[in-house]
C-alpha positions as CSV (number, residue, x, y, z in Angstrom):
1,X,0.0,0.0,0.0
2,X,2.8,2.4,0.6
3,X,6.3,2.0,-0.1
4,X,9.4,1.8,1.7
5,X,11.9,4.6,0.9
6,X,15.8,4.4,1.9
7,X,17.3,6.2,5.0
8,X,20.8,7.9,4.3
9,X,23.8,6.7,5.9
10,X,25.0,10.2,6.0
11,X,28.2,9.9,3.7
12,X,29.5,12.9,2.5
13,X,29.9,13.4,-1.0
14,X,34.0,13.6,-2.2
15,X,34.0,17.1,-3.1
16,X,31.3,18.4,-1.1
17,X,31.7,21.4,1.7
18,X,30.5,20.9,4.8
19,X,29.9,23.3,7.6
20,X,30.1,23.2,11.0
21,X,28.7,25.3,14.5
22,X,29.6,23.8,17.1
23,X,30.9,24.3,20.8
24,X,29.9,27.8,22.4
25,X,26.4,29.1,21.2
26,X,27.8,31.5,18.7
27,X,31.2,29.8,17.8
28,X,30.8,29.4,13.8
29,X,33.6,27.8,12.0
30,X,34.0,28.9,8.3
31,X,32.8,26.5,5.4
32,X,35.7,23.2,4.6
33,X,35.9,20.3,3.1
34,X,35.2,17.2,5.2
35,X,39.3,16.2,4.7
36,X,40.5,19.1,5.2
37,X,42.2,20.4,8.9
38,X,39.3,21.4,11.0
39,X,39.1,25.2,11.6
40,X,39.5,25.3,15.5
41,X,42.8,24.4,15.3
42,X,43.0,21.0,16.5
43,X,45.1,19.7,13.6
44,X,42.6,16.7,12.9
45,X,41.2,16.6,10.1
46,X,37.4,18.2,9.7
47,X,35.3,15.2,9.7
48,X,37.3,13.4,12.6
49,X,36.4,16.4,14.4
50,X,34.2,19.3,14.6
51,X,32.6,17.3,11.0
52,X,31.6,14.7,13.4
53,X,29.1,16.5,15.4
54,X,27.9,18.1,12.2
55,X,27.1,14.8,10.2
56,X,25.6,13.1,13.4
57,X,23.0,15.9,12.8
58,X,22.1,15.5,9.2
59,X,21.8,11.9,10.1
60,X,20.1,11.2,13.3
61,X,16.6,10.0,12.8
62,X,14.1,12.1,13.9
63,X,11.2,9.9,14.6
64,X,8.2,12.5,14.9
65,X,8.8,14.7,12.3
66,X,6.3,16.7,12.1
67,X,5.1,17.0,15.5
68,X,4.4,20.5,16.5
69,X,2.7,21.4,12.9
70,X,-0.6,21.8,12.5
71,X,-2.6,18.5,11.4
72,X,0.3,16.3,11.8
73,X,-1.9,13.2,11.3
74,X,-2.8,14.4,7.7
75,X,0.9,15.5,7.3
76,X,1.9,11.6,7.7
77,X,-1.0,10.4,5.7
78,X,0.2,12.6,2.5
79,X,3.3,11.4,2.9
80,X,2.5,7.5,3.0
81,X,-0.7,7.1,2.1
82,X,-2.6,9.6,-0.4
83,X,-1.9,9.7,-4.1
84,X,-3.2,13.1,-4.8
85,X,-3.8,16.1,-2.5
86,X,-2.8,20.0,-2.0
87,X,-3.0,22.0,1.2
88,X,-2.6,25.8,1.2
89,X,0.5,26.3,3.7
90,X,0.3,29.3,6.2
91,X,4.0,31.1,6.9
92,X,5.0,33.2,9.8
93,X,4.8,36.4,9.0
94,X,2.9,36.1,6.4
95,X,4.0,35.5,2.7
96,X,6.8,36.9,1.0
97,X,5.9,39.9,-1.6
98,X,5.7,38.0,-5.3
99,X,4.8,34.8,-3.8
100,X,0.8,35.1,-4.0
101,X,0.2,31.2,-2.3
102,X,2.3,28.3,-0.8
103,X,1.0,24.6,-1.2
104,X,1.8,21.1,-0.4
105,X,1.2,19.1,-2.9
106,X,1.5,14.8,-2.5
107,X,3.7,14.3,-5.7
108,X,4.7,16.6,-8.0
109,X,5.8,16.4,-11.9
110,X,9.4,14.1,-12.9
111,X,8.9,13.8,-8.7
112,X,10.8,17.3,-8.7
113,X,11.0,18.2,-4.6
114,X,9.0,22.1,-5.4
115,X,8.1,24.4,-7.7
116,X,8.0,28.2,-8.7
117,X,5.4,28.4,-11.0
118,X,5.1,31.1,-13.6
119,X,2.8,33.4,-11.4
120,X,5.0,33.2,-8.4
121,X,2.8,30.4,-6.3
122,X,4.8,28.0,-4.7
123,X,4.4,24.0,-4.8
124,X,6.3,21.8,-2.2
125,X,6.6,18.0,-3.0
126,X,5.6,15.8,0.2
127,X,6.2,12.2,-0.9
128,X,10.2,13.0,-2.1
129,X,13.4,10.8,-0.7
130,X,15.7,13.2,1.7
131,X,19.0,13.0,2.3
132,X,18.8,13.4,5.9
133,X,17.0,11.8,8.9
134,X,15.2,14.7,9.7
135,X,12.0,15.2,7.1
136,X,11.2,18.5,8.2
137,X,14.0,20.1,8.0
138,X,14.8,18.5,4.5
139,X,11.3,20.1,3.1
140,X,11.9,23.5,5.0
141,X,15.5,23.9,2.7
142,X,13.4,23.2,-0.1
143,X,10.8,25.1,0.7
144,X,13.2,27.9,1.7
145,X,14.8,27.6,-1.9
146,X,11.5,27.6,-3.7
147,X,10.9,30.9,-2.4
148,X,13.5,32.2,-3.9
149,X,13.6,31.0,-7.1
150,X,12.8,32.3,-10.3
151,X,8.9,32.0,-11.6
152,X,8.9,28.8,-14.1
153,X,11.6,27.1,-12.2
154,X,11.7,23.9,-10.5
155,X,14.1,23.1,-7.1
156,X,16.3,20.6,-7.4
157,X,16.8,18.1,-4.5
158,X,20.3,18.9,-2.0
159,X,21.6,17.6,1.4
160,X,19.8,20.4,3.7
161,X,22.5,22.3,5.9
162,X,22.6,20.4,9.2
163,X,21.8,23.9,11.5
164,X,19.1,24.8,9.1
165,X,15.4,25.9,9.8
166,X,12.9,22.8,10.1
167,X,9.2,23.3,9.3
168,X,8.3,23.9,12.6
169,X,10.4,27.1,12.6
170,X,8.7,28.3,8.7
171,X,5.2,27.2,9.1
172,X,2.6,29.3,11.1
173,X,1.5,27.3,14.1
174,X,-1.7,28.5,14.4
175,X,-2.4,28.3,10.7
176,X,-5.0,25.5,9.6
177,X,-4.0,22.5,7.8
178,X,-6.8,21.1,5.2
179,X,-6.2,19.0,3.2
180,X,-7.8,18.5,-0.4
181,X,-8.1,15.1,-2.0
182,X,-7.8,15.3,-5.8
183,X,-9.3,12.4,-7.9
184,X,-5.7,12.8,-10.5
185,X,-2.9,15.2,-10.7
186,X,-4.3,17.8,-12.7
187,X,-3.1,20.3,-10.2
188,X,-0.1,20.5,-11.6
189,X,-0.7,22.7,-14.4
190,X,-2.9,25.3,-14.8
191,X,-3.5,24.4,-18.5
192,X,-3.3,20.8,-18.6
193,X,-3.9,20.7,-22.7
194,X,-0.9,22.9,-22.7
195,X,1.6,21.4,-20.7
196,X,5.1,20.2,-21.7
197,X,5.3,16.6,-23.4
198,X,7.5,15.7,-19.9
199,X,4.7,16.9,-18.0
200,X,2.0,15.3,-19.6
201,X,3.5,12.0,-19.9
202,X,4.2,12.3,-16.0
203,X,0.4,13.2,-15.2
204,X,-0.6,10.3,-17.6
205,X,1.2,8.1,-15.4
206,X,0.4,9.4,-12.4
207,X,-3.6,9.3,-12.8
208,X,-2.8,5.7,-13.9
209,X,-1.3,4.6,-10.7
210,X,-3.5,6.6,-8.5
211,X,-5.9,4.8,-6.2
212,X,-9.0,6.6,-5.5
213,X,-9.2,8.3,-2.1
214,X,-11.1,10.1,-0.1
215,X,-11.0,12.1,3.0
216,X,-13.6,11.5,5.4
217,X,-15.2,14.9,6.9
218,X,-16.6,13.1,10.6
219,X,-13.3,12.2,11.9
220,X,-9.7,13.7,11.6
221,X,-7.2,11.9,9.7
222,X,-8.9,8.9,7.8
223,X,-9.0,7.9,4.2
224,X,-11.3,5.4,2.6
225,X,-9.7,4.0,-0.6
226,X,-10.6,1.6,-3.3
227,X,-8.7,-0.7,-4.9
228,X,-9.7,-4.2,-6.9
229,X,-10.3,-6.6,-4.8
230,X,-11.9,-4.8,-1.6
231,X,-11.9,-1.1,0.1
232,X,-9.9,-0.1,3.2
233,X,-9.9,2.9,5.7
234,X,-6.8,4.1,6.9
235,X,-6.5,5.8,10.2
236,X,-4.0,8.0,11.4
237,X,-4.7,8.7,14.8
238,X,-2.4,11.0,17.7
239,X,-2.3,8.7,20.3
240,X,1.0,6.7,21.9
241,X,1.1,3.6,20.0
242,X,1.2,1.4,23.2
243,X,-1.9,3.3,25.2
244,X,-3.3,2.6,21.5
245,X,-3.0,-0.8,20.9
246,X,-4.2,-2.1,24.1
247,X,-7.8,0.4,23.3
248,X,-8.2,-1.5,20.2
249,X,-7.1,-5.0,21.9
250,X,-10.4,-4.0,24.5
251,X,-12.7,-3.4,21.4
252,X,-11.2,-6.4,19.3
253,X,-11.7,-8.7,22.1
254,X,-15.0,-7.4,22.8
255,X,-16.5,-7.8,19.1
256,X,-16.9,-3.9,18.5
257,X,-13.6,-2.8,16.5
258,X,-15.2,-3.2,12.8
259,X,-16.8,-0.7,10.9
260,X,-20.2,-2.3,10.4
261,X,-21.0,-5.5,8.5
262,X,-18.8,-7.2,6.2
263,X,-15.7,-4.8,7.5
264,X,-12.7,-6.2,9.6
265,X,-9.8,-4.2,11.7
266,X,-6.7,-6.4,10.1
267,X,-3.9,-4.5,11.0
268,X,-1.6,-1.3,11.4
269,X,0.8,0.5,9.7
270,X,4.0,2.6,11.6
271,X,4.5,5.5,10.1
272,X,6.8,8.7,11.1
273,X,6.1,7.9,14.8
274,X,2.5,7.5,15.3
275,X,0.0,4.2,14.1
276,X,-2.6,3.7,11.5
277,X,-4.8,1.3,12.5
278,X,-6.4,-0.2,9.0
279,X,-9.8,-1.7,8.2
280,X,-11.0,-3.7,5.1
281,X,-14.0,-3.0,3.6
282,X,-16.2,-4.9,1.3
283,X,-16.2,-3.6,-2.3
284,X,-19.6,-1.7,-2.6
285,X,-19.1,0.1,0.7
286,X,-18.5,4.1,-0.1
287,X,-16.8,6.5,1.8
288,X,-19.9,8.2,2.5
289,X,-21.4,4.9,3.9
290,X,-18.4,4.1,6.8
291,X,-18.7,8.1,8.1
292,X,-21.0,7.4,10.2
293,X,-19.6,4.1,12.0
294,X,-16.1,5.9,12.1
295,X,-17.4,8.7,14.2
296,X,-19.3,5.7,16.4
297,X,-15.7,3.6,16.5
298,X,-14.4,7.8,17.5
299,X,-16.6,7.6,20.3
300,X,-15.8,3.7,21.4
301,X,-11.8,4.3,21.1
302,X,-12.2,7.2,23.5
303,X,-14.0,5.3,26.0
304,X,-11.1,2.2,25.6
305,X,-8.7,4.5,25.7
306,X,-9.6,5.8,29.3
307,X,-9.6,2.2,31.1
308,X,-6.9,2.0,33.6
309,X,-7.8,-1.7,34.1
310,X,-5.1,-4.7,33.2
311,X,-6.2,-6.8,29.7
312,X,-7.8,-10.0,29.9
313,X,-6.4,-13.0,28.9
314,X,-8.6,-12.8,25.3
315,X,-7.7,-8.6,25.3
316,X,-4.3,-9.8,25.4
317,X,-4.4,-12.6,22.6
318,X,-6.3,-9.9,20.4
319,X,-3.4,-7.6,20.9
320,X,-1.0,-10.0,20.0
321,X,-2.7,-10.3,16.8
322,X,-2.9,-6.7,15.9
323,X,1.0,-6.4,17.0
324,X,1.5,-9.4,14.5
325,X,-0.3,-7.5,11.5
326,X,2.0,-4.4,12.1
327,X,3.5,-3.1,9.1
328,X,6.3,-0.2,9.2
329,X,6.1,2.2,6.6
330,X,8.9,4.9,8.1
């Protein structure tokens, strides 16, 4: 349903420059190369020393990425889960003269990581490969590059500066996130007819491999989608994935975690630090029809969620089942 993407091992490239900032708080070493002697004097070579501390950051994995934004539920599910959507993106302070919107957009053309388009608005691909362990701060480079570039232009990918701004620090945090599910990629251009052959033969394939999806409006953070053989929702949800499992171990145990008739709680994804708790669904059941037993299952979770009291011996059999069907996306 999703697929795996590779973590960097944080190499540095042979001829690439590397900074570093280290030490006191406002101690800033001048840009060298990674095999050349550091700058504070040590007489070691960069990477074997002040490099060290430098790469650690570009590499460590951070496992909530975007926790603190806005709608972090949705942020995971455009990342892993939703062919095509766009959400207008709020910035402190407001947005740059020239720049009349900034989006998020799930995929964009040739997968390129953002976009200038010709009237200034901004696009910022979601579902791109970084180069660091830190997501956030990967798309906050690129974000911060898109701004600046020329109208017409696309941003080209680039190992984001290890100090350098995350999401978190760009994004207005009490801006709304809301996201839009498109049935195809036509968002892409404003004049589909008269898009570039690259362009259109990368929004042919695109609508091709996209797997109708839709948001449902009763709950926050779940997508019904449809695929061949049966439907599934897809459920993002906040809390800690332990507190989590042993709520839907209570309502698995007790008969009440499905959706209705004919629908089955089979499992849960890990993604970017929180769970996503998945349902099957039988063909002919619509999103519209499973909005009303999600906000029901909403209602059931919560109350699961409160117990304080240990699992039975069948609460505990259930959960081992569920922790069995986990699959980890990120």
């Amino acid at each position: 349903m999703a697929k795996k993407r590779p973590q960097s091992k944080g190499k540095q490239q042979s001829q690439g420059k590397v900074g570093a900032r280290t030490g006191g708080a406002d101690e800033n070493y001048p840009v060298v190369g990674a095999r050349e002697p550091c700058p504070c004097g040590s007489g070691r070579r960069y990477k074997a020393c002040h490099g060290r501390a430098a790469a650690h950051a570009v590499t460590e994995l951070v496992q909530r990425p975007f926790e603190g934004l806005p709608g972090e539920c949705d942020w995971i599910a455009l990342r892993e889960l939703v062919p095509a959507a766009t959400v207008e993106l709020p910035l402190k302070g407001g947005l740059p003269d020239g720049i009349p919107s900034v989006s998020l957009a799930t995929v964009l053309p040739m997968a390129w990581p953002a976009l200038r388009r010709d009237d200034g608005s901004v696009l910022l691909g979601l579902q791109n490969d970084t180069s660091s362990g830190d997501i956030s701060r990967d798309l906050a480079d690129t974000l911060q590059r898109a701004l600046e570039a020329e109208p017409g232009t696309p941003v080209k990918g680039r190992r984001a500066p290890a100090d350098g701004p995350r999401l978190q620090d760009l994004l207005d945090p009490e801006g709304r996130f809301e996201p839009v599910v498109h049935p195809g990629f036509e968002f892409w251009v404003p004049d589909a007819e008269n898009a570039t052959p690259e362009v259109s033969a990368s929004l042919e394939r695109a609508n091709d491999a996209a797997i109708p999806t839709v948001k449902l409006t009763g709950v926050d953070a779940a997508y019904w989608c449809e695929t061949p053989e049966k439907n599934h929702l897809r459920w993002v949800m906040p809390h800690p994935e332990e507190q989590l499992l042993d709520a839907l171990a209570r309502l698995h145990a007790a008969g009440t975690s499905s959706l209705g008739e004919g629908t089955r709680l089979v499992g849960s994804f890990r993604a970017h630090g929180l769970t996503v708790p998945v349902w099957d669904l039988p063909t002919g059941v619509t999103a519209a029809d499973v909005e009303k037993p999600a906000a029901e299952f909403a209602e059931r979770l919560a109350a699961a969620l409160a117990s304080q009291t240990p699992l039975t011996a069948d609460e505990r059999r259930a959960r081992g089942g569920l922790t069995n069907r986990q699959v980890t996306l990120s």
